[in-house]
N, C-alpha and C positions, 0 to 999 in steps of 0.2 A: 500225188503229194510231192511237193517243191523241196523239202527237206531233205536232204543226206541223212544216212545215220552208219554211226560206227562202233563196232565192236570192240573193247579192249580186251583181250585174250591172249596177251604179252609177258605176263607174269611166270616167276618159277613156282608159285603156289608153294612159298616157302611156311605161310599159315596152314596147309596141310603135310606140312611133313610129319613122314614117320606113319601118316593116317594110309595113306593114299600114293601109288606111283603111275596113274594116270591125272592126264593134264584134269583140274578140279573142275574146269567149264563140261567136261567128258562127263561126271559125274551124274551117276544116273537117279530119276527124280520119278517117278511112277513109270519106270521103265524108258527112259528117253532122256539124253545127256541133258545136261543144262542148258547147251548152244542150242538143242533142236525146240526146249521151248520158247526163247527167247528169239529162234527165228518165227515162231507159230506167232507168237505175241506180234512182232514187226510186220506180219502177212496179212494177220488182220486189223494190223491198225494201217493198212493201206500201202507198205514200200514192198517194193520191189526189187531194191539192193540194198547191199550192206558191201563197208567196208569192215573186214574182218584181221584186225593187229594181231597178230602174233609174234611171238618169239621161241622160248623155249619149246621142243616136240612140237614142232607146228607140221610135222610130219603126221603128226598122230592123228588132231585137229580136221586137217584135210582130208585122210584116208575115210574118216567118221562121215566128214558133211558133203562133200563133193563139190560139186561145179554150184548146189543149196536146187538144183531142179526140183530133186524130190520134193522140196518145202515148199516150190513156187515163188523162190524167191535167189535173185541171181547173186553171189559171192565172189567180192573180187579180195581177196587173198594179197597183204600187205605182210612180208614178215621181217623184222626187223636185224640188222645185221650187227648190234650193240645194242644194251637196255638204252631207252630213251626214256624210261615214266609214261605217264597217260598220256600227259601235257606234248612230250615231245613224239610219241607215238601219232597223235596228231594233227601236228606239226609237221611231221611230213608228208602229210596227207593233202597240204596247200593248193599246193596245183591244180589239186582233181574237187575243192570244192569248192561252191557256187556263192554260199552267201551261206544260211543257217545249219547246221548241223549237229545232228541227235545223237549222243553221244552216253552207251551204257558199258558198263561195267560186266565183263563175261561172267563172273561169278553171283548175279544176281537171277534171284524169279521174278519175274515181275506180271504185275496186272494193271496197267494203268491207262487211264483216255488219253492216248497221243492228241486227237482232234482240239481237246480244252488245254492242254499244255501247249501247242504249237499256235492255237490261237491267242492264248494269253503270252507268248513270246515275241510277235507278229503284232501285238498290241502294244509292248514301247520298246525306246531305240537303244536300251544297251547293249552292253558286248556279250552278255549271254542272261541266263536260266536257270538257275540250282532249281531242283526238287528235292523238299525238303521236307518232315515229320518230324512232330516228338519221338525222341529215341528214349528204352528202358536204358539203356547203357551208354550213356553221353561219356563215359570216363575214358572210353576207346572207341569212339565215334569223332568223325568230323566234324565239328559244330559251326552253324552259321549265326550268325548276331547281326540283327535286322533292327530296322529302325521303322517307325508305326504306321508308315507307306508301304511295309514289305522290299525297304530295298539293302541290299546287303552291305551291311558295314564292316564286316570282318568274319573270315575262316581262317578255323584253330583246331587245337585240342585243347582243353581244359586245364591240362597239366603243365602248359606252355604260361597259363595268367593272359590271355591275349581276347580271349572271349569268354562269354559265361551265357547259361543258360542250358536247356534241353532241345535245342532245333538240332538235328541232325542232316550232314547233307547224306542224300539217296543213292549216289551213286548216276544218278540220271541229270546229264545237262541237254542245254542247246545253246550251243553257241553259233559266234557271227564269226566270220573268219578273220577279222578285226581284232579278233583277242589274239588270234596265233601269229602274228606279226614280229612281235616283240619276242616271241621263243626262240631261245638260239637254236641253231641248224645241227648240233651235238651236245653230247651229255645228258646227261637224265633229267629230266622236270616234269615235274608233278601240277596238276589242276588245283588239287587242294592244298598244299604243302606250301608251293610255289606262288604258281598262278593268281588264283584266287582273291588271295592273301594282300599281293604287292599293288591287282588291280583295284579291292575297296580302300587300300590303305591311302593310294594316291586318289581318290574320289573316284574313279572309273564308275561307270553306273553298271551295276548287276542286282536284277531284281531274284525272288526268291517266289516260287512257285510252292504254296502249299500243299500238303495231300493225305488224308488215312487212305487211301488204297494200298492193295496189295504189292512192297517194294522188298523183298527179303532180300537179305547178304546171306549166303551160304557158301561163304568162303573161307571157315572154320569150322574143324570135326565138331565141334559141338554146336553150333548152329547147322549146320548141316544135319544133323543128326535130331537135333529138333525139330526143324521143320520137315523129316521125312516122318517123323511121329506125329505132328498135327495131322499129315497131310492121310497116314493110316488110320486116325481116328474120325474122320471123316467119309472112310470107306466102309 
């Protein structure tokens, strides 16, 4: 597989404070942190490496995952010496990527077909890929606002007046390295916040990849806490 992909695992998981004083990607999920199934998921959707952001206890992070042998799958360890955001957590990742690059959110589970997402991003020439679902809670969700092509005309929050709707983005891009050009070399910038945002506003092409597969955020005690209850009620 041609594709990079990279882990954001940067954050101080200040949405788990007070719950939790390990890193929340640590956060165990049928007995295995969040990162080891998130690398199980990238092993079998075919890569071999991951670039892994970190920031905060990235001490902790590594002692957990290793050199990723154990997973079959090889870990090269980026940790960041200032918050950068996603955006710029990525951004300095330039140098070392090739052209496309998969790009997930440590605090997710995911189940999804890499194969139809990378083919259907590989099918047109924008600068990246949102993956995207109706959200039950768009009010504090990312929202994307697509036009009847599926190509992205705006990312928001709701409360901003800036989008409307229920598409949620997933936390899951791919982007071209075309998008990270324009990021500056410091300070914090964000994908969604930022990014995103400035690239549909000026016409930039970003299509939107739809999906009901399995994309959970559990990067909140109480979704976290839900979905360790679905996942016992299925045991």
């Amino acid at each position: 597989m041609n594709t990079q992909v990279a882990i954001l695992a940067g954050g101080k998981g200040t949405r788990m404070s007070g719950y939790s004083d390990i890193p929340k990607v640590l956060l165990p999920i049928n007995g295995q942190p969040i990162l080891v199934h998130q690398l199980q998921w990238l092993k079998s959707s075919g890569f071999n490496e991951v670039f892994l952001c970190l920031g905060h206890r990235a001490d902790l992070v590594e002692k957990q995952l290793g050199d990723g042998s154990e997973f079959g799958i090889k870990i090269h360890y980026r940790v960041e010496n200032e918050a950068r955001g996603t955006a710029g957590a990525v951004a300095d990742l330039i140098d070392e990527i090739d052209d496309s690059l998969l790009v997930v959110y440590g605090d997710l589970f995911v189940n999804l077909d890499c194969t139809k997402l990378l083919a259907f991003h590989s099918g047109h020439d924008g600068l990246a890929t949102l993956v995207v679902r109706h959200t039950d809670h768009p009010e504090d969700s990312d929202i994307a606002e697509l036009d009847p092509n599926g190509r992205v005309i705006g990312v928001g929050r709701l409360a901003d007046g800036e989008v409307t709707g229920d598409i949620g983005c997933a936390a899951v891009w791919v982007i071209r390295r075309a998008l990270l050009e324009d990021v500056p070399r410091s300070g914090i910038v964000d994908f969604s916040r930022d990014i995103f945002p400035a690239v549909a506003k000026r016409g930039g092409k970003i299509m939107a990849y739809k999906t009901d597969e399995k994309i959970m955020d559990v990067g909140t005690p109480q979704r976290y806490e839900k979905f360790l209850q679905s996942c016992s009620k299925k045991t």
